[in-house]
N, C-alpha and C positions, 0 to 999 in steps of 0.2 A: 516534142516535149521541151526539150533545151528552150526554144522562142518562148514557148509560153514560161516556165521558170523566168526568164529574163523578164520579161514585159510584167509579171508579180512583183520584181524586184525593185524592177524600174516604178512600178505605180505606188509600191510601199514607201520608198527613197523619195517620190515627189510627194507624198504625202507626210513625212516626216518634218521636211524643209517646210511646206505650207505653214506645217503647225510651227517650226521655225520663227518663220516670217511673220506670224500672231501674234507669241510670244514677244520676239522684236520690238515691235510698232508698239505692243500693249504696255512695253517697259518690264515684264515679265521673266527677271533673266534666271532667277532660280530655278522654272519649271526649261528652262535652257540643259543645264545640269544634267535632267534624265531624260532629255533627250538624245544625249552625246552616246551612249553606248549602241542603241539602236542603230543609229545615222553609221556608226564605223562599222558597224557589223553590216549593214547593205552595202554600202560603199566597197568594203572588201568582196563581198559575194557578188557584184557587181567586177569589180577587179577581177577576179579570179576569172571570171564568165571570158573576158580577153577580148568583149566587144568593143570596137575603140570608135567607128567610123557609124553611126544613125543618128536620126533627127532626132530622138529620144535622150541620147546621149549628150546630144548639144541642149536641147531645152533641161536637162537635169543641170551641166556646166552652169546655164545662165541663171538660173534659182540659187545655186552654189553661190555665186559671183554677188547676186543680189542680196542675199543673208549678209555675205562677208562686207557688203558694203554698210550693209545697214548695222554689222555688230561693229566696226570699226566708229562708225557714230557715236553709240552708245556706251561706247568707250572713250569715245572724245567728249562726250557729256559726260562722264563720271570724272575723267581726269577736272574739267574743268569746275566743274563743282568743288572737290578734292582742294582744289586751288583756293577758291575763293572763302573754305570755310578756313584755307591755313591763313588766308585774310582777314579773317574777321576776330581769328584766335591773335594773331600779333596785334591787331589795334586795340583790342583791351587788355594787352598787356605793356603798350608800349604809344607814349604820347610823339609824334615826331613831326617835327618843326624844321624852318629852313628858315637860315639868317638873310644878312641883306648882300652876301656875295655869293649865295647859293650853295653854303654847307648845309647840309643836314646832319640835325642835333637832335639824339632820342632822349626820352626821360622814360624811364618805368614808372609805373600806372602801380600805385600802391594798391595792393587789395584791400576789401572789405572788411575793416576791422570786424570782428564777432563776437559778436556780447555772450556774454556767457552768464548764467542764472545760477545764482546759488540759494540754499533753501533758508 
């Protein structure tokens, strides 16, 4: 009985990471979210089981490995996005120029004056 409990465990946990690695690749990360409580909860029941040494255990490791690879991505595209939009907010706020010895000289970018309607 114990083996089979383990091997439910084990097929729910690689089933989890699957849906993991969908989400992932789909760009998906909020339905990430609800998956976090499930994933620790076999993880632990898995823990607690104290099986440390099967090929089950190593193909669960490398699905681990592989999500982690791919959320750290997806994180390295958000950062970088994050970046380039604080790019696009400083150049229209700010005009910047470089003289003939290679200072750079900002100017703020006056905003849009706003008409205003009166009746």
């Amino acid at each position: 009985m114990p083996n089979e409990k383990k091997q439910d465990l084990v097929k729910a946990l690689e089933e989890v990471l699957d849906l993991e690695r969908s989400a992932l690749v789909d760009g998906d990360l909020d339905h990430l979210e609800h998956m976090l409580p499930e994933k620790e909860k076999l993880i632990g029941a898995i823990n607690d089981m104290q099986v440390f040494d099967s090929d089950e255990l190593i193909r669960l490791q490398q699905k681990v490995q592989r999500n982690q690879r791919l959320l750290k991505s997806a994180a390295d595209g958000i950062r970088v996005v994050a970046d380039r939009m604080a790019e696009l907010r400083k150049v229209r706020q700010e005009f910047t120029t470089y003289d003939s010895s290679g200072q750079r000289t900002g100017f703020d970018v006056r905003q849009a004056a706003k008409l205003e309607k009166r009746a």
